[in-house]
C-alpha positions as a LaTeX table, in Angstrom:
\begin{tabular}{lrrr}
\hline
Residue & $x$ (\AA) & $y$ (\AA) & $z$ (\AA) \\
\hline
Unk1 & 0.00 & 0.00 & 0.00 \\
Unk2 & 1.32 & 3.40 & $-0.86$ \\
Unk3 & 2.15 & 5.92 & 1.69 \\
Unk4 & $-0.92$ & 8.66 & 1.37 \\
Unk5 & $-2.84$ & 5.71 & 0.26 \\
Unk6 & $-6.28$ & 5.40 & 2.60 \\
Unk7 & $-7.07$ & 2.12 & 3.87 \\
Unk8 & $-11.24$ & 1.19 & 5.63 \\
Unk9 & $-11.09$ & $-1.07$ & 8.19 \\
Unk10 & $-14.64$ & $-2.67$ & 9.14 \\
Unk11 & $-16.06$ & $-2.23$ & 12.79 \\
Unk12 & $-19.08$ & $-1.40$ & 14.95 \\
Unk13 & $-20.49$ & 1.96 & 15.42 \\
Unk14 & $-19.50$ & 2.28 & 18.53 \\
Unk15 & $-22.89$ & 4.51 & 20.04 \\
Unk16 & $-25.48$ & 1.99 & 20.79 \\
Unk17 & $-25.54$ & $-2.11$ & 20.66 \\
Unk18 & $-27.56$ & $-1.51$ & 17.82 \\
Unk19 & $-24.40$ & $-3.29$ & 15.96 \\
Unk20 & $-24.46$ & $-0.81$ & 12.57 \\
Unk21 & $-21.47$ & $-1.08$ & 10.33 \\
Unk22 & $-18.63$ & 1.40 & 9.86 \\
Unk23 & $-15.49$ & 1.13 & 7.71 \\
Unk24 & $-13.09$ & 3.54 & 9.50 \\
Unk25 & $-11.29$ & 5.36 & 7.19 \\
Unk26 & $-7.12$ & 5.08 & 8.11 \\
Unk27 & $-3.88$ & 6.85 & 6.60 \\
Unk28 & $-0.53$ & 6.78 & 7.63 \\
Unk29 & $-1.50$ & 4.39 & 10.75 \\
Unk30 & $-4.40$ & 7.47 & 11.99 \\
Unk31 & $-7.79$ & 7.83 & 11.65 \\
Unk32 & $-9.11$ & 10.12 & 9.53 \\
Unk33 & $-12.37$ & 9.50 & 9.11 \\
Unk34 & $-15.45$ & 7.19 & 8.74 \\
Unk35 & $-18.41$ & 6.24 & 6.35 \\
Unk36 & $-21.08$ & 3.39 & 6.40 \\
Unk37 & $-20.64$ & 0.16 & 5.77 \\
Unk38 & $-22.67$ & $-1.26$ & 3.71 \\
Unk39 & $-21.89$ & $-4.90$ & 3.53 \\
Unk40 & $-22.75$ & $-4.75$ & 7.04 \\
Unk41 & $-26.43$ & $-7.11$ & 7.52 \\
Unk42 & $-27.73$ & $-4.84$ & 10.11 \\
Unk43 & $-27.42$ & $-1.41$ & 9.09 \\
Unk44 & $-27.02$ & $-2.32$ & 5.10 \\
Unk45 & $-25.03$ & 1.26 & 4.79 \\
Unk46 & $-27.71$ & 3.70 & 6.97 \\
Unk47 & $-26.47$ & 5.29 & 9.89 \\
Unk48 & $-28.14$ & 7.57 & 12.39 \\
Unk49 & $-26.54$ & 10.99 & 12.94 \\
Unk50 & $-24.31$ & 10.16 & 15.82 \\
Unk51 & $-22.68$ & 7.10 & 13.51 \\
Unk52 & $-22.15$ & 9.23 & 10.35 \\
Unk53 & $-20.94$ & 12.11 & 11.45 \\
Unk54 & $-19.33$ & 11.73 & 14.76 \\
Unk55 & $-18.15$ & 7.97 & 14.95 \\
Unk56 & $-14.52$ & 8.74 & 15.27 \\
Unk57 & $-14.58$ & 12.19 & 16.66 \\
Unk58 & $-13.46$ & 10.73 & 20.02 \\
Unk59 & $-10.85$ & 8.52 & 19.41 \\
Unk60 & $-8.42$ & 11.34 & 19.01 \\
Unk61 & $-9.70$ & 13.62 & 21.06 \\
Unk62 & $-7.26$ & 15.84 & 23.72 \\
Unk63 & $-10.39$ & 15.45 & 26.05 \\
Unk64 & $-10.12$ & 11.56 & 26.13 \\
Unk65 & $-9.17$ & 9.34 & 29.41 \\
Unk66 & $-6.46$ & 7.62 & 29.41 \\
Unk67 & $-5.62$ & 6.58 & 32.23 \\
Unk68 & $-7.65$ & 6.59 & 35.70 \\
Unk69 & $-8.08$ & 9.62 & 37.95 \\
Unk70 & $-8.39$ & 10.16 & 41.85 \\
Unk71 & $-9.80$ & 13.01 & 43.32 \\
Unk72 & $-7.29$ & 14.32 & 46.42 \\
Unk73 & $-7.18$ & 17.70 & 48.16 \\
Unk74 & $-9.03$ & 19.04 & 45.33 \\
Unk75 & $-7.57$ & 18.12 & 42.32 \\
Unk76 & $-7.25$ & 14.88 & 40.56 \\
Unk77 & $-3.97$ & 12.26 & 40.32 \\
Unk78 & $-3.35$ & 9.63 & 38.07 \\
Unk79 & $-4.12$ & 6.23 & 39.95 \\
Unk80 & $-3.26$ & 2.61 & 38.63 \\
Unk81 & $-6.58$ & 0.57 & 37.10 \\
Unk82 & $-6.56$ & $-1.48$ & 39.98 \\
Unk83 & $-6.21$ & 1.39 & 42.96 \\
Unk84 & $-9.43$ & 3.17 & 41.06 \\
Unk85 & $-11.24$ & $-0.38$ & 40.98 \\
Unk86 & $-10.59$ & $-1.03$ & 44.33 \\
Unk87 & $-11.90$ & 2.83 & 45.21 \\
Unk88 & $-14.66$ & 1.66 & 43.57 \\
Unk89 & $-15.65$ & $-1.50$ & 45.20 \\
Unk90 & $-15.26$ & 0.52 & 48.23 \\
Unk91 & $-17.12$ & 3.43 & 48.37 \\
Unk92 & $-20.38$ & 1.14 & 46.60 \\
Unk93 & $-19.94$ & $-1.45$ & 49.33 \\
Unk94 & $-19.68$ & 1.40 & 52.44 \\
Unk95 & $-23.05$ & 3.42 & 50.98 \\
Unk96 & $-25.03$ & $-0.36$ & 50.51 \\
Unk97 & $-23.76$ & $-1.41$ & 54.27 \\
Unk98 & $-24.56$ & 2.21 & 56.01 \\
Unk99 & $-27.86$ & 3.34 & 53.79 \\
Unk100 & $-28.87$ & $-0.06$ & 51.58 \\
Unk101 & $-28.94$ & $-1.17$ & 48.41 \\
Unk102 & $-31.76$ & 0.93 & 47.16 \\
Unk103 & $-29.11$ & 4.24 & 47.86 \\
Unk104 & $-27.53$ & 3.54 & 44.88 \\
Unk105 & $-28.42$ & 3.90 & 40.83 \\
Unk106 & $-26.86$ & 2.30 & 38.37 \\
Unk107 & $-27.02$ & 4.71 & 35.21 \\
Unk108 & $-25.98$ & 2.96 & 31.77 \\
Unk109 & $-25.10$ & 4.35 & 28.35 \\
Unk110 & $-26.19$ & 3.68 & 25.10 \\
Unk111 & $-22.64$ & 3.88 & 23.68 \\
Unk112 & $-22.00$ & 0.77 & 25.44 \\
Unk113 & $-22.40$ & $-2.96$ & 23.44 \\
Unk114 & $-25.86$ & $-4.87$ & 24.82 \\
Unk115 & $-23.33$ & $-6.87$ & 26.64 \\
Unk116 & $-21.98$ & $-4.29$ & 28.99 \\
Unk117 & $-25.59$ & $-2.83$ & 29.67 \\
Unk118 & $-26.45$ & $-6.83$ & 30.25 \\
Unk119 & $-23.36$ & $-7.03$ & 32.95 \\
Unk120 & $-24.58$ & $-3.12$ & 34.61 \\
Unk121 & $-27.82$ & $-4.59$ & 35.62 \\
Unk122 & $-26.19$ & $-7.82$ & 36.59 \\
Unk123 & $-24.10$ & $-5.81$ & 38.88 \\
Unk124 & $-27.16$ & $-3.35$ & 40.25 \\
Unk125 & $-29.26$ & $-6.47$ & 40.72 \\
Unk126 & $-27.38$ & $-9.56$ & 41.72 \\
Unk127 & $-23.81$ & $-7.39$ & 43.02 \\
Unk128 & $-25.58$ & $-4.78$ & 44.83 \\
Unk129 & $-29.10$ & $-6.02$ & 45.57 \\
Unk130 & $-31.06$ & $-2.96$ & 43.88 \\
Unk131 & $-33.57$ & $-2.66$ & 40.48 \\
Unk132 & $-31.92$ & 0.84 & 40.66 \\
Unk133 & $-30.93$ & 0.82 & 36.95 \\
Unk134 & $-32.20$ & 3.15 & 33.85 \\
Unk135 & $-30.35$ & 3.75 & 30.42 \\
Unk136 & $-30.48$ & 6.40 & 28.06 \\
Unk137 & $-30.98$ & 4.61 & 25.07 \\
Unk138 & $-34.77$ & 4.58 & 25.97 \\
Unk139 & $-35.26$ & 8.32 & 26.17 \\
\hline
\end{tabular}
């Protein structure tokens, strides 16, 4: 492949677990861009709004998380994954001991596969112990 040459890679739109198809658009080793894909069975080439125009807006963005952050004193430090999971598993299990499980919500996103909305609710309901659990894919 030549240099300057662009190169589509298929994938999922990443926005919902609809599963639509994009073919990410790459040169040089970056992403510059995406369009549908319509080989894809489920979306056949259409796209929402969110999938064809914004799909890859993110991935480069100087916004973006990279790594995990703690909040001390009043500003934030970079933590190791597994110091922020263990914060985590923490501060959920001291509010379920001292208030209950129905203190907490468990509040999903629709950029997320069905999968990891399936595990959320497994972790509100069975984890936890509450039905506390919405998503804004409904709204």
């Amino acid at each position: 492949m030549a240099m300057n040459e662009v190169s589509r890679v298929a994938t999922i739109c990443p926005y919902c677990g609809t599963g639509c198809g994009l073919q990410l658009l790459v040169r040089n080793g970056r992403l510059i861009g995406a369009e549908p894909d319509f080989a894809n069975p489920v979306s056949q080439g259409s796209l929402c709004v969110k999938g064809q125009f914004a799909a890859c807006d993110f991935v480069a963005s100087e916004d973006r998380l990279t790594h995990p952050l703690i909040a001390e004193n009043g500003s934030f430090r970079r933590a190791t994954w597994d110091e922020a999971y263990n914060l985590i598993a923490k501060r959920f299990s001291d509010v379920r001991d001292e208030f209950g499980p129905d203190a907490l919500a468990f509040w999903s996103s629709a950029r997320a596969t069905n999968e990891a909305n399936y595990l959320m609710q497994k972790l509100a309901r069975a984890v936890i112990g509450t039905n506390n659990i919405d998503n804004c894919a409904r709204t």
